[in-house]
C-alpha positions as CSV (number, residue, x, y, z in Angstrom):
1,X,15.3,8.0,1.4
2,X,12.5,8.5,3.8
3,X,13.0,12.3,5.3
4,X,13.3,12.7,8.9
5,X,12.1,9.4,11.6
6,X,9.7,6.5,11.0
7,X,7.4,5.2,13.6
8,X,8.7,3.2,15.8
9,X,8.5,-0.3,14.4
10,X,8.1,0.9,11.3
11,X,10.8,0.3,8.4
12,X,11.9,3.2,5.5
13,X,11.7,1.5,1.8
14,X,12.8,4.9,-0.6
15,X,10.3,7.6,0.5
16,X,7.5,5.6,1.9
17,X,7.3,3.3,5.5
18,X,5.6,0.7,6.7
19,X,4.7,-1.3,9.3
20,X,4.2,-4.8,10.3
21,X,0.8,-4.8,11.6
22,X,-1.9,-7.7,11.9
23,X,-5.9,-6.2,11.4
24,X,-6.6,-6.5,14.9
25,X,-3.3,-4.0,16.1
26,X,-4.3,-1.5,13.4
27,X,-7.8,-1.3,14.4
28,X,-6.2,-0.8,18.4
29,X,-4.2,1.7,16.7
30,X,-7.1,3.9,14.7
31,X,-9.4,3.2,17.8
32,X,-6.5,5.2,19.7
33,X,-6.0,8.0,17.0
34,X,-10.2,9.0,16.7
35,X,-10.3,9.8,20.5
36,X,-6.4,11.4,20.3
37,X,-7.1,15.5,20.6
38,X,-5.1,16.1,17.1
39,X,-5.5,14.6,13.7
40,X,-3.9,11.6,12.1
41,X,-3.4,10.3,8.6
42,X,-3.3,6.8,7.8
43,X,-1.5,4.9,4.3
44,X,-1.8,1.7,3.3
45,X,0.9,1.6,0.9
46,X,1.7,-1.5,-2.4
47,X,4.6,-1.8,-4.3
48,X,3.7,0.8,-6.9
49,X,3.7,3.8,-4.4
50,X,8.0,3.0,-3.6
51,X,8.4,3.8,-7.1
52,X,5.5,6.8,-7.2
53,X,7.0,8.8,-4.4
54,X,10.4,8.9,-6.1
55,X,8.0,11.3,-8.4
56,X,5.2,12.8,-6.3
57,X,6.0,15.4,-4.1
58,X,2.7,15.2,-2.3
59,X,2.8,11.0,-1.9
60,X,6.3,11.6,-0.2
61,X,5.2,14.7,2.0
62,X,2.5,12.4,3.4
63,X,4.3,9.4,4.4
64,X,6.3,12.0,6.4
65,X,3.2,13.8,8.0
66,X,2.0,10.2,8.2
67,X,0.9,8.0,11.9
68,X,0.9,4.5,10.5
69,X,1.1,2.8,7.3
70,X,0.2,-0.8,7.0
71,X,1.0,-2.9,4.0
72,X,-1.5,-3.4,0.9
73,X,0.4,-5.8,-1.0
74,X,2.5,-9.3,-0.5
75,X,5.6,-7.7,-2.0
76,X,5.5,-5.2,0.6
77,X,4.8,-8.1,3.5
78,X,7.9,-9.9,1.8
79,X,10.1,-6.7,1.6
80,X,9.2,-6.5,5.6
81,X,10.7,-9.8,6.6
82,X,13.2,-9.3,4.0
83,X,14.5,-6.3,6.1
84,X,14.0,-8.7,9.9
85,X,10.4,-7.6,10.7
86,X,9.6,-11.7,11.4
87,X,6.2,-10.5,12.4
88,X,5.2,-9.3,9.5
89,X,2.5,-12.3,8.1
90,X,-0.4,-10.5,6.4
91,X,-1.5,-7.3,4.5
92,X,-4.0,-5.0,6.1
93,X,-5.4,-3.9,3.4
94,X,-7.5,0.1,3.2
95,X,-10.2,-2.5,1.6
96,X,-10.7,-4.9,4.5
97,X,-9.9,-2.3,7.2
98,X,-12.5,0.1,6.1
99,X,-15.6,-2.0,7.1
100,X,-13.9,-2.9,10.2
101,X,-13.8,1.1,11.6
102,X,-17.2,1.0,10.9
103,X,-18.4,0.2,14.5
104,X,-21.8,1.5,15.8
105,X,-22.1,5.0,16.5
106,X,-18.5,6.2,14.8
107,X,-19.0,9.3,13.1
108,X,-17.6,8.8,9.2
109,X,-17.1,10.5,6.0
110,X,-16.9,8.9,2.1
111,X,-14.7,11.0,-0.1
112,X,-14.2,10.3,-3.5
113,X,-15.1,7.4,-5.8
114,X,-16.3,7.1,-9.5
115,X,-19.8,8.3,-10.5
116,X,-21.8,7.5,-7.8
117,X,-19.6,5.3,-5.6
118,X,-19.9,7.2,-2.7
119,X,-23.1,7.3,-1.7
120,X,-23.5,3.4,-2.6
121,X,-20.9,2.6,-0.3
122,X,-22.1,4.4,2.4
123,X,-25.5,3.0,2.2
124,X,-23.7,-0.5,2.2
125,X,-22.0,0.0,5.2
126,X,-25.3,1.4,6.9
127,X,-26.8,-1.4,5.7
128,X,-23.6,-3.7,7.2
129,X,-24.3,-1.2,10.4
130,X,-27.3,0.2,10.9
131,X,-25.6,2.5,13.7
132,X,-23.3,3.8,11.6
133,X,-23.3,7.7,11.2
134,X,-22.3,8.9,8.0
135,X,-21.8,12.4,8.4
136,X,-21.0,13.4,4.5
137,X,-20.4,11.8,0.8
138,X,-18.3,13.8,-1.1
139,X,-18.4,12.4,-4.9
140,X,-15.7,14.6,-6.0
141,X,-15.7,14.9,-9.8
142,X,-12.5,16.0,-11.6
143,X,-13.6,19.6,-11.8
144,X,-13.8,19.8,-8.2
145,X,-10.7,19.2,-7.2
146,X,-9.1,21.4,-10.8
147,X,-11.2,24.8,-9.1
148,X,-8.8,25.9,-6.0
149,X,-12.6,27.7,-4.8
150,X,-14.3,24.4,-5.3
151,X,-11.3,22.8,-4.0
152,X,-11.3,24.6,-0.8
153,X,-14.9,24.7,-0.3
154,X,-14.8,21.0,-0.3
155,X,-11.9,21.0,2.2
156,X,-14.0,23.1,4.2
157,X,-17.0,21.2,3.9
158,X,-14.7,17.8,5.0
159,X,-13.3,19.7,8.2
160,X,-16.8,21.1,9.3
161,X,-18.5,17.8,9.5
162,X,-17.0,16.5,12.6
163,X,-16.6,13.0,11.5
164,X,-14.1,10.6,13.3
165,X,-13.1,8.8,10.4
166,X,-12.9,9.9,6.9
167,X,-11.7,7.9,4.0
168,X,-10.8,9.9,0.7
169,X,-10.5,7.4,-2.4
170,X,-9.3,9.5,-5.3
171,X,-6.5,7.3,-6.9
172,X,-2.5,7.9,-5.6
173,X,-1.1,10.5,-5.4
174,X,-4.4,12.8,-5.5
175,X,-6.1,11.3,-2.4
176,X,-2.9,11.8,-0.7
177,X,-2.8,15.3,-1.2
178,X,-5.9,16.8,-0.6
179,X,-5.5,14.2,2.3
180,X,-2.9,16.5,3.8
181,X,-5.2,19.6,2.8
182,X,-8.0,18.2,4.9
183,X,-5.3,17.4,7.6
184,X,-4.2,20.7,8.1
185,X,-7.8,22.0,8.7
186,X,-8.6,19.4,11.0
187,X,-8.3,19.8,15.0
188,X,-9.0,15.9,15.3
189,X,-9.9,12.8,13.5
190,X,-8.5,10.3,11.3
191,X,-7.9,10.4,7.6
192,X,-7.8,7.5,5.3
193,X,-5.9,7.5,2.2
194,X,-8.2,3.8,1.1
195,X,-7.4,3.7,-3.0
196,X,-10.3,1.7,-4.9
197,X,-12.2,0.4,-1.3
198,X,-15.0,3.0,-2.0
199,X,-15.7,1.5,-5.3
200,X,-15.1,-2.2,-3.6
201,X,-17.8,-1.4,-1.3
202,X,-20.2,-0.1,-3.6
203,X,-20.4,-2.5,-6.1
204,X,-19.4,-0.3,-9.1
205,X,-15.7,-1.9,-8.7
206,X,-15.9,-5.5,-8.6
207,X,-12.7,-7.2,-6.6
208,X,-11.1,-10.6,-6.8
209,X,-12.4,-13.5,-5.6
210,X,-11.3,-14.2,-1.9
211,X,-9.1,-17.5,-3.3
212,X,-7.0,-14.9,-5.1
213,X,-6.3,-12.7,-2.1
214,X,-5.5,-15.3,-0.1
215,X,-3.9,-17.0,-2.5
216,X,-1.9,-13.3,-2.6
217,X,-2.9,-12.9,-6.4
218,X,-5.4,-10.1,-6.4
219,X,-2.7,-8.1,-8.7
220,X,-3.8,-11.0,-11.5
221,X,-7.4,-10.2,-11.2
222,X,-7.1,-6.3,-11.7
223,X,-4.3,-7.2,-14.2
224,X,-6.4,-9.1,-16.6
225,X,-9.4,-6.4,-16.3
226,X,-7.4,-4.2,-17.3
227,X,-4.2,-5.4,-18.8
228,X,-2.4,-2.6,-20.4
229,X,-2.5,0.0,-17.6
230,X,-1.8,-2.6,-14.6
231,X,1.2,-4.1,-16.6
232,X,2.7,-0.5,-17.0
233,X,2.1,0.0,-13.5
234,X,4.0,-3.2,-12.4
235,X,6.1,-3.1,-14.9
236,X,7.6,0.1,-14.3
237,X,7.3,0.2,-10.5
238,X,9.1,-3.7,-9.8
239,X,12.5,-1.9,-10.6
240,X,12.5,0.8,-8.3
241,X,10.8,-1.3,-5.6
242,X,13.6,-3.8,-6.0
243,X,16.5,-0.7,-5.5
244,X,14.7,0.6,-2.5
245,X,14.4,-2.4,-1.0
246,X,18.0,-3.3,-1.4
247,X,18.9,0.1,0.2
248,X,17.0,-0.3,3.1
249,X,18.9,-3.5,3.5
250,X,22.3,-1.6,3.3
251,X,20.9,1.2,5.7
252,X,20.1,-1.3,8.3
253,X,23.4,-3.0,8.3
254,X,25.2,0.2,8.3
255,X,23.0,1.2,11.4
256,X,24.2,-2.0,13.1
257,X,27.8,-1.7,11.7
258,X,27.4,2.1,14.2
259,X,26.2,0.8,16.7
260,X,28.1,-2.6,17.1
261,X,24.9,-5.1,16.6
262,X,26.0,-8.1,14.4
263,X,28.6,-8.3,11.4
264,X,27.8,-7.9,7.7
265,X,29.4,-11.8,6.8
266,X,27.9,-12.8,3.3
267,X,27.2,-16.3,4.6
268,X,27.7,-19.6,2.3
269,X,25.7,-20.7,0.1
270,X,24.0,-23.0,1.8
271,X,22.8,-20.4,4.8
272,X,21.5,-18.0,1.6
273,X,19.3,-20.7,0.0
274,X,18.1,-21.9,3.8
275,X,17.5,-17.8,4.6
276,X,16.3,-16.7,1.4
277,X,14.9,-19.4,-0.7
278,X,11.2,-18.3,-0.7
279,X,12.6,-15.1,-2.0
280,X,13.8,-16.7,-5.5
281,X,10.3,-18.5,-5.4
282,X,8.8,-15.3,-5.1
283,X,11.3,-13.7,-7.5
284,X,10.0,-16.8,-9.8
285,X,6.4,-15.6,-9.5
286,X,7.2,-12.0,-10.2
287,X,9.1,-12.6,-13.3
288,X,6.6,-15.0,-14.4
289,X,3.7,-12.2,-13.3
290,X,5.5,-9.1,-15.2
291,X,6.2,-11.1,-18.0
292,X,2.5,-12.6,-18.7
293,X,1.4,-8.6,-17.9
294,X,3.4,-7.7,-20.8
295,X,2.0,-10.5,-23.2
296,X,-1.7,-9.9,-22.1
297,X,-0.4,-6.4,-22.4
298,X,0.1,-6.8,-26.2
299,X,-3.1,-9.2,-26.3
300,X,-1.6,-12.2,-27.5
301,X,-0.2,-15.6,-26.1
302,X,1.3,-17.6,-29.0
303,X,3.4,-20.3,-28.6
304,X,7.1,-18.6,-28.5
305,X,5.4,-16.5,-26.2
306,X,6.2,-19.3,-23.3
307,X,9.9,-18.8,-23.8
308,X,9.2,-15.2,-22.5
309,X,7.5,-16.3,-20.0
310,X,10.2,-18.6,-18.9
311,X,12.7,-15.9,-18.9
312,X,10.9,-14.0,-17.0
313,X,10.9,-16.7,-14.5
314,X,14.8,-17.1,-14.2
315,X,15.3,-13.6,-14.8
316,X,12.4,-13.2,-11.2
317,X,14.5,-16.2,-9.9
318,X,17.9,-14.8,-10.3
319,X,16.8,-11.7,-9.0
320,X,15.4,-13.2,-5.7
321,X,18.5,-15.0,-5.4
322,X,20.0,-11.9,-5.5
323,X,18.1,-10.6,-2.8
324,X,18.6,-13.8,-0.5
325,X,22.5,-12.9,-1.0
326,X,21.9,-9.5,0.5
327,X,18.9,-10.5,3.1
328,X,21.7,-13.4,4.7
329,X,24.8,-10.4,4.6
330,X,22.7,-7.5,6.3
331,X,20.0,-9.3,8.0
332,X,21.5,-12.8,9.1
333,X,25.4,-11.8,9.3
């Protein structure tokens, strides 16, 4: 579990938290933490980095040194309401809340980025912006960040150049660490742990179609660009994911079981399916998603092929029942 207190409002799934912000309160809430008089770091966690900070030491020591952390994917908006956060209706994603920050005259920094990401994304948001201040671009190439001199001359460099907002976009869990390097030689300022938005921005990355994130199926896009590693990725983290999300549910029950707030009744049936049943429709969708990730993961779709498929939909189904069972004992009494 999550070491030590989560912000208030905020909910513990494993190692990582999250909270059920709209853009708009985010924005309020970075606009507050660039004119606070110490630093901040700010996540926007998906499902994968539940299961990655079970294994990264550096992921798991920032969402502790963390100020907010706003969720990136659907599963982790679903796993919100799953655990009673009823205002939890959107992602805030590090992509669309990057141009946002960008208002006139905010001081920023661009860390990170393939090839030549960087400075093509800050010339698109000056170009968004014309008021915008970049204060650095920081490519960062591998051998940078392998050289503990380079590595701490870049640190250096980050802390010297008084910028109000800096987003670092090295892949998880190496953004999040020299994040907390960079956040241990700040005195103020706000670091932004933004994944791939650099290479959105610039152009070199391209992202899905708006239909598919608001459809909520950007994970297909990136999956079918690059089948083999997303499929892993979802493959192995939907299990882990699953367990913390289950544990938080037991936590919180047990928290109200202490302090006398609501029984722990399973509910019948019929209160589970009315509670719970757009979680087997989304455990439907997830089967169905991991399992064609594994076929296009093997490069082939032949006709007994759809029988996987359909298993992974009632195995996806089955396990979102499961979690309506849970959701309607710990959430709904």
């Amino acid at each position: 579990m999550l070491d030590g207190s989560v912000p208030p409002g905020a909910y513990a799934i494993g190692r990582i938290f999250c909270e059920p912000l709209t853009y708009r309160e985010a924005e309020a809430r970075i606009d507050g933490f660039v004119d606070s008089d110490r630093p901040h770091l700010v996540l926007t966690p998906n499902m994968a980095q539940v299961e990655q900070a079970d294994r990264s030491p550096h992921l798991a020591e920032a969402f502790r040194s963390a100020s907010m952390a706003t969720p990136d994917g659907w599963p982790l908006v679903a796993a919100l309401r799953l655990l009673g956060a009823r205002s939890a209706r959107t992602r805030v994603t590090g992509s669309d809340l990057t141009p946002l920050l960008c208002a006139p005259d905010r001081r920023v920094a661009i860390v990170g980025g393939r090839d030549d990401s960087a400075r093509l994304a800050a010339d698109e948001l000056v170009r968004r912006n014309p008021r915008l201040r970049v204060v650095l671009v920081e490519p960062v190439p591998p051998a940078e960040l392998a050289d503990p001199r380079a590595r701490e001359a870049l640190v250096a460099r980050i802390a010297d150049a008084g910028a109000d907002l800096i987003f670092v976009g090295l892949g998880v869990p190496k953004q999040e660490r020299l994040a907390l390097e960079v956040l241990d030689a700040l005195d103020r300022g706000v670091v932004l742990c933004v994944g791939a938005t650099i290479e959105f921005i610039a152009g070199t990355v391209p992202r899905s179609p708006l239909w598919m994130q608001r459809l909520g199926v950007e994970w297909l896009h990136r999956t079918l660009r690059d089948p083999r590693s997303m499929a892993k990725r979802y493959v192995t983290s939907l299990p882990t994911f699953v367990w913390h999300v289950a544990g938080a549910l037991r936590a919180g029950a047990a928290a109200r079981r202490r302090t006398g707030a609501g029984s722990t009744g399973a509910g019948d049936s019929a209160q589970v399916l009315r509670n719970g049943w757009w979680l087997v429709l989304a455990g439907a969708a997830g089967g169905f998603g991991v399992a064609l990730m594994m076929t296009l993961a093997a490069a082939s779709l032949r006709a007994e092929d759809w029988i996987d498929l359909a298993l992974g939909m009632v195995v996806g189904a089955l396990a979102g029942l499961g979690l309506a069972v849970l959701r309607s004992r710990y959430v709904h009494g």
